[in-house]
ZAZA-378968 format. One record per residue (C-alpha): residue number from 1; residue in three letters; x, y, z. Coordinates in nm, 2 decimals. Layout:
# residues N
+-----+-----+--------+--------+--------+
|   i |  aa |      x |      y |      z |
+-----+-----+--------+--------+--------+
| NUM | ALA |      X |      Y |      Z |
...
+-----+-----+--------+--------+--------+
//
This chain:
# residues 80
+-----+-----+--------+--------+--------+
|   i |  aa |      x |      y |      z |
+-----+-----+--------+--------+--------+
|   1 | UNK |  10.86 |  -3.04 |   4.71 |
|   2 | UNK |  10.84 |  -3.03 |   4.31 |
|   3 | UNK |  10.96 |  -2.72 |   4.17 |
|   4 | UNK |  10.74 |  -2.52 |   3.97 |
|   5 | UNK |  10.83 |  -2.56 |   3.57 |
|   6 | UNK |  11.00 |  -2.25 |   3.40 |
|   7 | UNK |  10.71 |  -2.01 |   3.21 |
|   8 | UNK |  10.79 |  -2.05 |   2.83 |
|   9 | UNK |  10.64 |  -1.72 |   2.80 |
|  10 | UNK |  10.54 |  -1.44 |   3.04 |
|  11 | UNK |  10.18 |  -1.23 |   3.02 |
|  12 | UNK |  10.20 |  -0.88 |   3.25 |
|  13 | UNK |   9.85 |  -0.77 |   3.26 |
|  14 | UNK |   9.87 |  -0.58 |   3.59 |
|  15 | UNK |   9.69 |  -0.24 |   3.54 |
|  16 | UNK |   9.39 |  -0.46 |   3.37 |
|  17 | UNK |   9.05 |  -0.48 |   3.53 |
|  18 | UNK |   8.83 |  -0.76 |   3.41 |
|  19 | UNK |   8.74 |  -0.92 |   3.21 |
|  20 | UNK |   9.09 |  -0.78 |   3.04 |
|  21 | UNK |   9.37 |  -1.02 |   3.23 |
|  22 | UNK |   9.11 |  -1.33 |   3.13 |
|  23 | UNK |   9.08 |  -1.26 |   2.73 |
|  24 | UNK |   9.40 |  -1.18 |   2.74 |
|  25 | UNK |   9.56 |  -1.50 |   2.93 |
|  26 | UNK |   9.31 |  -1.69 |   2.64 |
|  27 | UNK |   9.45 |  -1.50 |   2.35 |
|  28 | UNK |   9.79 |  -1.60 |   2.48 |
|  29 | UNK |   9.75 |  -1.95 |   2.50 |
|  30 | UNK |   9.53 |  -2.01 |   2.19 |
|  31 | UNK |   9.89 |  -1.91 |   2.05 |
|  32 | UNK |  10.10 |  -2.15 |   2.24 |
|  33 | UNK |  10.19 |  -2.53 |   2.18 |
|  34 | UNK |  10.01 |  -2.81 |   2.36 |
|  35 | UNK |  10.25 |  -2.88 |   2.68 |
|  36 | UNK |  10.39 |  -2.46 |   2.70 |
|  37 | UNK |  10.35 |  -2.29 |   3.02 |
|  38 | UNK |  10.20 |  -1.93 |   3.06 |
|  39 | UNK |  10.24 |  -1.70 |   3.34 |
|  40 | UNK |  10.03 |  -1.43 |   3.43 |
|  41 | UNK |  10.08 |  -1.19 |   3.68 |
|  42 | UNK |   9.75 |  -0.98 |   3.74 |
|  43 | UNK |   9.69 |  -0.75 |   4.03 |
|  44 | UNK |   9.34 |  -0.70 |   3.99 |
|  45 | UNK |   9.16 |  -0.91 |   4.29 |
|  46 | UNK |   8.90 |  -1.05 |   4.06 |
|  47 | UNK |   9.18 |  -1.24 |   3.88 |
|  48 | UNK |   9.22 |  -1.51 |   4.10 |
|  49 | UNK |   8.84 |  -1.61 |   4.06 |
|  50 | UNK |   8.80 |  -1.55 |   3.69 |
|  51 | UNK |   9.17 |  -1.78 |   3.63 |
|  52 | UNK |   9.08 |  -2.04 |   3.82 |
|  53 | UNK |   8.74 |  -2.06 |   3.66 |
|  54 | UNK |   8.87 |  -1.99 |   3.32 |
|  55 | UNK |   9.10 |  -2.26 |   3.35 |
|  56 | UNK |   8.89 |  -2.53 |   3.49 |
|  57 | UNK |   8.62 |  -2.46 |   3.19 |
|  58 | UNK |   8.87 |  -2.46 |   2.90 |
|  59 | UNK |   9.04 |  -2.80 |   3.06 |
|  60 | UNK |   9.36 |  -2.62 |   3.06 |
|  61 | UNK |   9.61 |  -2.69 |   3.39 |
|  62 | UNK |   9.65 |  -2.42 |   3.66 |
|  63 | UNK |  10.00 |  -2.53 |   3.78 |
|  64 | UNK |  10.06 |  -2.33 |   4.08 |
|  65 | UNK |   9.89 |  -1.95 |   4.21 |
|  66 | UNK |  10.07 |  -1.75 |   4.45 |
|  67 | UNK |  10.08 |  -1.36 |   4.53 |
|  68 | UNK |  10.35 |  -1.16 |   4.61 |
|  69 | UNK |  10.28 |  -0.82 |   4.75 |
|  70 | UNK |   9.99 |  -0.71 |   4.52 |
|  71 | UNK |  10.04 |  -0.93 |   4.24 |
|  72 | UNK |   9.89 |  -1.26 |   4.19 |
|  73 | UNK |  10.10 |  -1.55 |   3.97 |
|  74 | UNK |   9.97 |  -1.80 |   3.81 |
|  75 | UNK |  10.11 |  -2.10 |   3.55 |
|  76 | UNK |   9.89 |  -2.24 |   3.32 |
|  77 | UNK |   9.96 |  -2.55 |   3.10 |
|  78 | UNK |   9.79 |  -2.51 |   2.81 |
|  79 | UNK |   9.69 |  -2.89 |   2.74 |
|  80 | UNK |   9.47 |  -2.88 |   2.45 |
+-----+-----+--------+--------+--------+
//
């Protein structure tokens, strides 16, 4: 089993409803290099949908998604 890479940065955006954890997982990696890795950790339901959607329509990776009690994680490799 490959092991998931190690987040160059981390985005906490539990508390937000959307569209807040999107704009601000876009915001975050319109500042990072081609190749980082971002992960979000979100506990608003909706998240899971609207990241993997995001992701898919700005061509960036979406690495792994996972939850852990009420939190969903996700890491994104921003490729463009």
């Amino acid at each position: 089993m490959e092991k998931s890479p190690r987040p160059d940065k981390v985005l906490d955006a539990r508390g937000l409803t959307c569209p807040e954890p999107v704009l601000r997982t876009a915001a975050e990696v319109g500042g990072m290099a081609e190749g980082e890795v971002l992960e979000v950790i979100a506990d608003d339901p909706a998240s899971e949908e609207d990241v993997r959607s995001w992701a898919r329509r700005t061509e960036n990776e979406l690495l792994k998604v996972w939850k852990t009690g009420k939190d969903f994680h996700f890491l994104i490799r921003k490729t463009s």
